[in-house]
Residue, then its C-alpha position, 0 to 999 in steps of 0.5 A: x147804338x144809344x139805348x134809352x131808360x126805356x129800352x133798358x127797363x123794357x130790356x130788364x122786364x124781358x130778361x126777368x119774364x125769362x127767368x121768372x119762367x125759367x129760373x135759372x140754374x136748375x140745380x137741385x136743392x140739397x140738405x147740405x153743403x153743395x159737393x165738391x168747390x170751384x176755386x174761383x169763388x174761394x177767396x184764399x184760393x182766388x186772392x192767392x191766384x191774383x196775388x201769390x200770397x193769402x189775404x190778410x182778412x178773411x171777413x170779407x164782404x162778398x157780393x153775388x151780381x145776378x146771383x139766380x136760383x143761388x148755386x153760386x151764392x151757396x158756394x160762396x157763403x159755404x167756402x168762405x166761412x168767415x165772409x157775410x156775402x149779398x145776392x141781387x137778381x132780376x128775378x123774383x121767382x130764381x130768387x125764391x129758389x135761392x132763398x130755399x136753396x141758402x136756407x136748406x143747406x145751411x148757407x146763412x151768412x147771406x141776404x137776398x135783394x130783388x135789385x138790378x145791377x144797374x141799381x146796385x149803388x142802393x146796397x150800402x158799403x163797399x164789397x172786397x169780392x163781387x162775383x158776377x158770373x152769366x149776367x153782363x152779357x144779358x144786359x142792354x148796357x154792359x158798360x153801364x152794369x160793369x161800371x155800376x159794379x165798379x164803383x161798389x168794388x172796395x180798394x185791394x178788392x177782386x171781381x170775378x167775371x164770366x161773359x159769352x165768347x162769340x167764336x165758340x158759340x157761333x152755332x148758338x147764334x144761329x139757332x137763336x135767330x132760326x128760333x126767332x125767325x120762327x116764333x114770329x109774333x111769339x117770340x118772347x113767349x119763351x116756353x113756345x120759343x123752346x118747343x119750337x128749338x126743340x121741333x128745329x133739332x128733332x128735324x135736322x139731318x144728323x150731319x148738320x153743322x148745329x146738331x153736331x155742335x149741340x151733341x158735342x158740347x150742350x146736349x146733356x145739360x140742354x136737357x133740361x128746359x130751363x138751360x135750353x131756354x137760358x142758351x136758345x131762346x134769351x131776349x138779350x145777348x152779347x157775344x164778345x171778342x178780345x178786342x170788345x172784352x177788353x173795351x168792357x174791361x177799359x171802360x169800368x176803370x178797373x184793372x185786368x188781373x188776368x184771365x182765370x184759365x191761364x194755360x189757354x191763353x199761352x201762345x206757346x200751346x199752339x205755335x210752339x213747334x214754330x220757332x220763327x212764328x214764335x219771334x214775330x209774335x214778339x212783335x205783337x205789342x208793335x200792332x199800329x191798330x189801336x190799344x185794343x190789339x197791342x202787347x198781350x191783347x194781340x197774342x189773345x186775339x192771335x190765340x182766340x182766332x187761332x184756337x175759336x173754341x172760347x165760348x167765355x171769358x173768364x177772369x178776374x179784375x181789381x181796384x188798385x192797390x193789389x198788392x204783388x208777392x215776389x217770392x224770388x228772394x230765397x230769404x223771402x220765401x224761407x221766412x214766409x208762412x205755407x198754408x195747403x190751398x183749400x181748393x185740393x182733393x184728394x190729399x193726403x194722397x200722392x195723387x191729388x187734384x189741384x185748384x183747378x181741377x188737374x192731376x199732380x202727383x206729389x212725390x213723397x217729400x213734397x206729400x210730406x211737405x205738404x202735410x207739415x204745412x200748419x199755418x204756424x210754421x215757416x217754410x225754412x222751419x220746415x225744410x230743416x228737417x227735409x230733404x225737399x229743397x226750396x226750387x222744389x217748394x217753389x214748383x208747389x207755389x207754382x202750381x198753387x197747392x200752397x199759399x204763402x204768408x210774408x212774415 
């Protein structure tokens, strides 16, 4: 389907009536930094997972695409103290928050835009990190907006993107369109589209399919009205697959670094027990249907059909060059720099959790290794004095509580 400049303008107005009603995320505003962190927007630890090496600048520009009420944006300019970071969003009423919001806690190296994503070449420079997390799926054109962002994306640059999956929102669909079906000629009148949705699950029989989904997965955050009317009653949305994602990903002419849960997307966590099931999804990247279905993109759709809880997609793109660290070379890795990964909690405990929220538990040499891990001393400089050996510093790159630098 063709959409006009009309019907993108009349689609951007819906979309900001939404969230000028209901900004969005509801957070609350605090008098200092936001608790805890999320590694996807901590360039050390997000350059470090696409690359498997520290970045060589941290004076980066960052920029928030769709940033709402600014919780993202916060943490962006608070775990990335040396960036100056940009927000743009729709909405005038989610941006007065975000103002509020950067401002109580502190978060200055920031500017706030009134601008569409659409419009985002009127912002000068190019970004190193554009962050665009819950807005290309609430687009009339998300080939236009991603292809828009791409071309603010600086060379060796990373985006980092969260779309809608349609397999695990199923149910979402469908009371979206009970809810439509019943405002009528209210629909677009979002606070009746949420007393309605309310009045629907209130009335449904406690073994319906949609309650339990609702109580399984959304009910605490759904809450409060302002995600409920974000999940349930949003004028525009996009659901993808793998095989549409990736027509996205195609067409903004970037490169898939990878998708940001790794462990998800291995077919091993559900076929493993099945040798000869295993063999012939080698054969995947044989799949005569298209480019879309073959090499890894067929083992993603073989998982997401297999496992349809994927309710998004999130990963990371890049515009080449990016450059690659081998550390499979034990010079390369004796002569390279360790720094701990910001993204850990807990240390310096045995137990930590790690950039992605799972326990480790460190044995004593590691712990230690991980403390002498200054920034100044090499890693050969420091296993001189330990009993740790290199397989062992290799396990803690792995899991990414350490980044390297090449010396």
């Amino acid at each position: 389907m063709i959409l006009t400049m009309s019907d993108s303008q009349t689609v951007s107005a819906a979309v900001a009536k939404l969230y000028n009603t209901y900004p969005f995320p509801p957070e609350p505003l605090l008098d200092e930094p936001p608790p805890g962190y999320n590694w996807r927007w901590n360039w050390l630890a997000a350059y470090n997972f696409c690359t498997g090496q520290k970045p060589q600048k941290q004076d980066i520009r960052i920029l928030d695409a769709g940033c709402g009420t600014g919780v993202g944006t916060e943490y962006l300019v608070h775990l990335n103290p040396a960036a100056s970071v940009v927000g743009i969003d729709l909405s005038t009423k989610a941006l007065e928050v975000a103002k509020e919001r950067c401002q109580r806690s502190g978060a200055n190296r920031v500017e706030f835009h009134h601008l569409s994503l659409y419009d985002v070449e009127q912002l000068p420079g190019e970004f190193d990190f554009i962050n665009c997390v819950g807005v290309l799926h609430h687009l009339s054109d998300p080939i236009r907006g991603i292809q828009a962002l791409a071309k603010k994306l600086a060379p060796g640059g990373l985006m980092h993107i969260f779309v809608y999956g349609e397999l695990g929102r199923w149910e979402i669909q469908l009371m979206q369109k009970a809810i439509a079906l019943l405002q009528g000629d209210k629909r677009g009148d979002y606070r009746d589209g949420v007393q309605v949705g309310r009045q629907i699950f209130a009335a449904l029989p406690e073994n319906n399919r949609i309650v339990k989904r609702e109580r399984e997965r959304w009910s605490l955050e759904n809450q409060r009205d302002e995600n409920f009317a974000d999940m349930y009653v949003h004028p525009q949305e996009i659901d993808y697959n793998i095989e549409t994602l990736f027509e996205l990903i195609d067409a903004s002419g970037l490169d898939f670094v990878g998708f940001s849960n790794p462990g998800f997307w291995q077919l091993n966590r559900l076929l493993g027990k099945a040798p000869e099931l295993m063999e012939r999804t080698q054969k995947l990247s044989d799949c005569p249907r298209g480019s879309a279905l073959k090499g890894d993109r067929a083992s993603y759709r073989l998982i997401e059909l297999l496992d349809p809880e994927v309710t998004h997609y999130e990963f990371f793109l890049s515009r080449p060059p990016l450059p690659k660290a081998d550390w499979s070379a034990d010079d390369a890795i004796l002569a390279a720099i360790p720094e701990r990964n910001p993204c850990i909690d807990g240390f310096p405990s045995q137990c930590v959790f790690n950039y992605d929220y799972q326990i480790v538990n460190l044995s004593p040499l590691e712990l230690e290794f991980l403390q002498k891990c200054d920034g100044h001393s090499t890693v050969g400089g420091i296993l001189a004095g330990s009993q740790l050996g290199l397989d062992a510093v290799r396990t803690l790159l792995k899991q990414q509580l350490i980044l390297l630098t090449p010396s």
